[in-house]
C-alpha positions in Angstrom: 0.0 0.0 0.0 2.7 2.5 1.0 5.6 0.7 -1.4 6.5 -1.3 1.3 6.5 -5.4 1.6 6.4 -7.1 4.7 6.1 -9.9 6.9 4.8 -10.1 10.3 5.5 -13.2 11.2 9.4 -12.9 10.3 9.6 -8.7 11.0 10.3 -8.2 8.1 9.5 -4.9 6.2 11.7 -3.4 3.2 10.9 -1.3 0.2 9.8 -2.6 -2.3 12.0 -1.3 -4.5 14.9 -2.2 -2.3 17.2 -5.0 -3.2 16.3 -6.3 0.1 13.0 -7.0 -0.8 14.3 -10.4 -2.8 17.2 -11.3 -0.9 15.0 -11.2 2.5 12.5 -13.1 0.6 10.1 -11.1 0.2 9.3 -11.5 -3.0 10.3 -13.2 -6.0 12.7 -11.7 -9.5 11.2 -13.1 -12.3 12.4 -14.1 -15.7 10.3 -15.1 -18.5 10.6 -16.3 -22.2 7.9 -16.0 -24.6 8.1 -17.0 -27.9 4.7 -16.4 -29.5 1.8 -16.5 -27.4 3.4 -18.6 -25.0 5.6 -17.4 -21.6 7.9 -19.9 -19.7 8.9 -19.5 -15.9 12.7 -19.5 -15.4 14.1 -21.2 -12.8 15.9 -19.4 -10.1 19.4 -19.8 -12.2 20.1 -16.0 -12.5 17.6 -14.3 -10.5 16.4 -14.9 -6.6 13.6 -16.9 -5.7 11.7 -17.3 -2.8 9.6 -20.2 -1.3 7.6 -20.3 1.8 9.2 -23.4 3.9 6.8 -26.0 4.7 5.7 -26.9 8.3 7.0 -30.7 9.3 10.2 -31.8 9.3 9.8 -34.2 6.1 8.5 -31.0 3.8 10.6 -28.8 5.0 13.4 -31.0 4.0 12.4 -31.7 0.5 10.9 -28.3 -0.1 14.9 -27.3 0.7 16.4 -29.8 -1.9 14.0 -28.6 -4.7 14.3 -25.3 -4.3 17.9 -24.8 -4.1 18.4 -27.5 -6.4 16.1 -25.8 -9.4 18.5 -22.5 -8.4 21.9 -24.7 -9.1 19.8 -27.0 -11.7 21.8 -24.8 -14.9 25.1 -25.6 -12.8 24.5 -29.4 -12.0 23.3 -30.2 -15.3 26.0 -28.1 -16.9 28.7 -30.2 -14.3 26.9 -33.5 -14.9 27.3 -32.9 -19.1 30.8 -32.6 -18.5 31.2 -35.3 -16.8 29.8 -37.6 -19.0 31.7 -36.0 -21.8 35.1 -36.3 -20.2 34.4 -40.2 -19.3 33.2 -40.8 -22.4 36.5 -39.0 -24.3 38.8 -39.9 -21.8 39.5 -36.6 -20.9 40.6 -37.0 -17.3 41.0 -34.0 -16.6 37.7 -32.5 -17.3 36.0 -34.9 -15.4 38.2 -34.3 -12.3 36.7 -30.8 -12.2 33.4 -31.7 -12.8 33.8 -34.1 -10.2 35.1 -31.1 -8.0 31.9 -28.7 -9.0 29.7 -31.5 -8.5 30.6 -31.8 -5.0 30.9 -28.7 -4.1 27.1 -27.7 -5.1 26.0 -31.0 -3.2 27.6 -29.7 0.0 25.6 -26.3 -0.5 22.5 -28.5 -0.7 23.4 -30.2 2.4 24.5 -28.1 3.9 21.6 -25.8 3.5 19.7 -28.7 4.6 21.3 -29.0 8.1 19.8 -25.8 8.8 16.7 -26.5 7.8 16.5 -29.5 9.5 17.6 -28.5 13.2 15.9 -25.2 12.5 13.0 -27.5 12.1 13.3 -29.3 14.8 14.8 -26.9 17.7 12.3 -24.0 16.4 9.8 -25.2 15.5 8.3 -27.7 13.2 5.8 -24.6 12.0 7.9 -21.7 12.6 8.0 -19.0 9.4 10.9 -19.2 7.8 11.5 -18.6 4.3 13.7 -20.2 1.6 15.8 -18.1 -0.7 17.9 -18.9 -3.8 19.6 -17.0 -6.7 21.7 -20.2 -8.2 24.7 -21.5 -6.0 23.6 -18.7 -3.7 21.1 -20.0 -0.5 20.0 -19.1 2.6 17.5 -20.0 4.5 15.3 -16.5 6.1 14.2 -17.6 9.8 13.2 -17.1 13.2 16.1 -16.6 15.9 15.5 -18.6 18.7 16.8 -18.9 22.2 21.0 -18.5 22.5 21.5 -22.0 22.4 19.1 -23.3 19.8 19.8 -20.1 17.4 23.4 -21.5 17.8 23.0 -24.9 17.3 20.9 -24.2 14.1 23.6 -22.2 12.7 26.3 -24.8 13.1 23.9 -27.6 12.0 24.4 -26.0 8.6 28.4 -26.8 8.8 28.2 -29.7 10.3 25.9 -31.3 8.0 28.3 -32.0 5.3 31.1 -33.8 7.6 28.0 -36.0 8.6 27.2 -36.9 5.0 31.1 -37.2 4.2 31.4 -40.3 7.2 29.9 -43.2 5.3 32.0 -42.5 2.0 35.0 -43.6 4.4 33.7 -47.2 4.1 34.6 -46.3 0.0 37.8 -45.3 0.5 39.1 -48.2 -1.1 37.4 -48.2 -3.7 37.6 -44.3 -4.9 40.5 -43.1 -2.4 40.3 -39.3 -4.2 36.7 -38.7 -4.0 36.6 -39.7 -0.2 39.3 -37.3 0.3 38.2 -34.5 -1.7 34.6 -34.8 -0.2 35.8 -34.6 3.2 37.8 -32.1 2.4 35.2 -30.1 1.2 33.0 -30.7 4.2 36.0 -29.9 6.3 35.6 -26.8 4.8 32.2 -25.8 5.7 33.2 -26.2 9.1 36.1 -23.9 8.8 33.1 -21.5 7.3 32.8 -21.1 11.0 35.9 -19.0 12.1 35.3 -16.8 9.4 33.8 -13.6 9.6 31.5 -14.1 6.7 28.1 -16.8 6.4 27.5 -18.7 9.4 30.9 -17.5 10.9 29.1 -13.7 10.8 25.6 -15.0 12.5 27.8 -16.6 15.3 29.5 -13.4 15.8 25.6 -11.3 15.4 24.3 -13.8 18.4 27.2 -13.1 20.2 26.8 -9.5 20.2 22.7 -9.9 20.5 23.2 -11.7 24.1 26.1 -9.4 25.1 23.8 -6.2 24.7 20.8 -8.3 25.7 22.8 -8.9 28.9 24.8 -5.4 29.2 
């Protein structure tokens, strides 16, 4: 009404003109192609899209995977082409990257999951929350809870990826390099931490919420 979005629920209330208005998730860019008479609905691969997460902890989980998976579909499929292409010529090298960029993005997905997951279940199984994605790019618009809980969700998210990385050790005979270079990527996510950027900046936001909450 007065060129403003919001949402209640999340406190959340921008311009609507503002950039913040998308990357909040408070609304949607769109891209679409006509030819003729007939329009077509990008995906998410080059602008940001945003989904309402479902309530339960089964939705919410799936509703997670497909929407940041249609924002990195160009980059999977794009990954997974040359992959194929590189086994199928031999070119070794090409499909080492691939490999690389393949599990990169599946860590993203995972580890976007964690969050959603112990957000989920340590928030609340129909707490707002809202899931944004402009390609590789994810986040997942929430809640904060209590100290603890609003911690433990944010380190779910870098966890989660060392989790999924475990059972590919029993592998490790068998394809010795991805093992290594999985973990390593997990590792990673966990080192995301310490860093004053992503999760590593949310820890360091609580921290400062309780210290003025308790100043």
């Amino acid at each position: 009404m007065d060129g403003r979005l919001e949402c209640p629920e999340l406190g959340l209330r921008v311009e609507a003109s503002s950039p913040e208005a998308a990357s909040s998730g408070l609304c949607s860019d769109e891209l679409l192609v006509s030819v003729g008479t007939r329009s077509w609905r990008m995906p998410p691969w080059f602008t940001t899209g945003a989904k309402a997460l479902p309530a339960g902890i089964v939705a919410a989980a799936l509703a997670s995977l497909g929407h940041f998976g249609a924002g990195m579909g160009l980059l999977l499929g794009a990954l997974g082409g040359a992959l194929v292409i590189g086994i199928a010529t031999g070119y070794l090298g090409l499909a080492a990257v691939s490999i690389m960029g393949l599990v990169l993005l599946c860590s993203v997905l995972v580890h976007e999951l964690g969050h959603v997951l112990a957000y989920r279940i340590l928030i609340g199984r129909r707490a707002p929350a809202v899931l944004v994605v402009r390609g590789a790019s994810c986040r997942l618009v929430r809640l904060a809870g209590a100290r603890a809980r609003d911690a433990a969700v944010i380190v779910a998210g870098s966890l989660a990826p060392v989790v999924a990385a475990l059972p590919l050790w029993f592998l490790f005979v068998q394809a010795p390099a991805l093992v290594i270079l999985t973990t390593l990527v997990a590792l990673g996510h966990v080192v995301g931490l310490v860093i004053p950027v992503g999760d590593g900046a949310a820890l360091r936001e609580l921290a400062r919420r309780d210290s003025a909450t308790t100043a």
